[in-house]
C-alpha positions as CSV (number, residue, x, y, z in Angstrom):
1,X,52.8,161.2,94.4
2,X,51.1,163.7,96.9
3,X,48.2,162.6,98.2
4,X,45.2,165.2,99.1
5,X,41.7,164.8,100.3
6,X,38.7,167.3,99.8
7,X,36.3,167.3,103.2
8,X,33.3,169.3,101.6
9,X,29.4,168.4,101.9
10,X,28.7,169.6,98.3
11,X,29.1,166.9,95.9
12,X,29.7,169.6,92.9
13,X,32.9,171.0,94.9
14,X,34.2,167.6,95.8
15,X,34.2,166.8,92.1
16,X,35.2,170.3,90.6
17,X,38.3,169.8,93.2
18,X,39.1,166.1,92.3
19,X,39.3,166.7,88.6
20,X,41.5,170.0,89.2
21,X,43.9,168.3,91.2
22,X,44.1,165.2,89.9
23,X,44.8,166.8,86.6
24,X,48.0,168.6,88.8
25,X,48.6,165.3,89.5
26,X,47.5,164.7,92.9
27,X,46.1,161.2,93.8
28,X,43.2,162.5,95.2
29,X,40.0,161.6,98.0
30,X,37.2,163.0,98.9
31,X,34.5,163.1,101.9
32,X,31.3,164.0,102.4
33,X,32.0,164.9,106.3
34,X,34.1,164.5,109.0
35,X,33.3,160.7,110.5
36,X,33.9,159.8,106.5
37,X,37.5,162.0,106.4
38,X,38.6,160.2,109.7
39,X,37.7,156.6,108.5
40,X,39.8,157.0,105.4
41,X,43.0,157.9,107.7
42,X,43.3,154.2,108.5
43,X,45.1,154.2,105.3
44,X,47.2,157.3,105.9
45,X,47.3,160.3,105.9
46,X,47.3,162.7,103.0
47,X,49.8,165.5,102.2
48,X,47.3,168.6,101.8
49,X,43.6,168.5,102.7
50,X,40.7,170.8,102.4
51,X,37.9,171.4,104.8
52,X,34.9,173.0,104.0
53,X,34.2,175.4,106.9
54,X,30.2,174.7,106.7
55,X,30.9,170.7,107.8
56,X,29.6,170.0,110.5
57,X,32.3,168.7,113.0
58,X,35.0,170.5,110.7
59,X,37.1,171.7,113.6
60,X,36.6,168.3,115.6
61,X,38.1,167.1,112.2
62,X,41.1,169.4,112.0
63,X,42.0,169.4,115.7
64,X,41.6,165.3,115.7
65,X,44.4,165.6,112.3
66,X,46.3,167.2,114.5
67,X,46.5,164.7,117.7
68,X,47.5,162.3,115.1
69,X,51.3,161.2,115.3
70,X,52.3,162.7,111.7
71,X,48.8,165.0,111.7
72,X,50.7,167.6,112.0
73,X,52.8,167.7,108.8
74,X,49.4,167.8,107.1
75,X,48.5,170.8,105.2
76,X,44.8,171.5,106.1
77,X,42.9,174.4,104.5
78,X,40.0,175.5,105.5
79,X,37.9,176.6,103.3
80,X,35.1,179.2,103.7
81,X,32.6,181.0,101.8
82,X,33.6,184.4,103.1
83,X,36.2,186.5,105.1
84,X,34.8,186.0,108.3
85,X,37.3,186.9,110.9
86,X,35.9,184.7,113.5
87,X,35.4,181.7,111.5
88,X,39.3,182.1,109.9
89,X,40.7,182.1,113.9
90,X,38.3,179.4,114.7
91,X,39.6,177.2,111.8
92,X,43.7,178.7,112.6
93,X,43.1,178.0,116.3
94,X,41.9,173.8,115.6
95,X,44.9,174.2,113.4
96,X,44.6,175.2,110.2
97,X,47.4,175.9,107.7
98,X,45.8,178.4,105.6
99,X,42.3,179.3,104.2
100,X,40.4,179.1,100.7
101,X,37.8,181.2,99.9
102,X,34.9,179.3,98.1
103,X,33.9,178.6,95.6
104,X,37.3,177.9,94.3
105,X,38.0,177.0,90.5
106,X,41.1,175.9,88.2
107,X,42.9,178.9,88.1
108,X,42.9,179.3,92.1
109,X,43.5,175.4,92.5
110,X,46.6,175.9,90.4
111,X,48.3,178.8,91.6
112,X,48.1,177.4,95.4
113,X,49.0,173.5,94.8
114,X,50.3,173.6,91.1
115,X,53.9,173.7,92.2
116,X,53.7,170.9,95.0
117,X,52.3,167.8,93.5
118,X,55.3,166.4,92.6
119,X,57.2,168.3,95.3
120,X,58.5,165.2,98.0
């Protein structure tokens, strides 16, 4: 099973994500910033992560995913509220995958992971 983890500050989002995914059957985690996200690596890494633009220490968080020895086969995307050029080659340049504009919802969830939960 994939495993993903949500890195957002708003409880709502967290919870909105983990029921989405988990119903696409992700095993999924969540935390509420970035010294949280980096504890829970001591278990592993997870397949696909999001990171909410607005943490603080968000592109600490991606760039330390990255220095990790398998950090880079992790799929981190960064997730912002809008298309702010800066911000998107800020997140690209710590080493983001890709982006997600928030707020995000089922249908959105679904047609960018649906296919790859059970994908090895």
């Amino acid at each position: 099973m994939q495993r993903f983890m949500i890195a957002d500050t708003s409880d709502v989002v967290r919870k909105v994500g983990m029921r989405i995914l988990s119903e696409l059957d992700f095993l999924v985690s969540e935390a509420s910033n970035a010294s949280e996200a980096l504890s829970r690596f001591q278990t592993g890494l997870p397949h696909y992560m999001i990171v909410d633009a607005g943490m603080e220490g968000a592109l600490g968080l991606i760039a330390a995913i990255r220095a990790m020895p398998e950090g880079k086969d992790v799929k981190i995307y960064y997730c912002v509220v809008e298309a702010d050029l800066k911000k998107l080659m800020a997140g690209k340049r710590a080493g983001a995958t890709d982006f997600l504009l928030k707020p995000f919802d089922r249908k959105i969830l679904t047609a960018v992971f649906g296919n790859r939960a059970v994908a090895a």
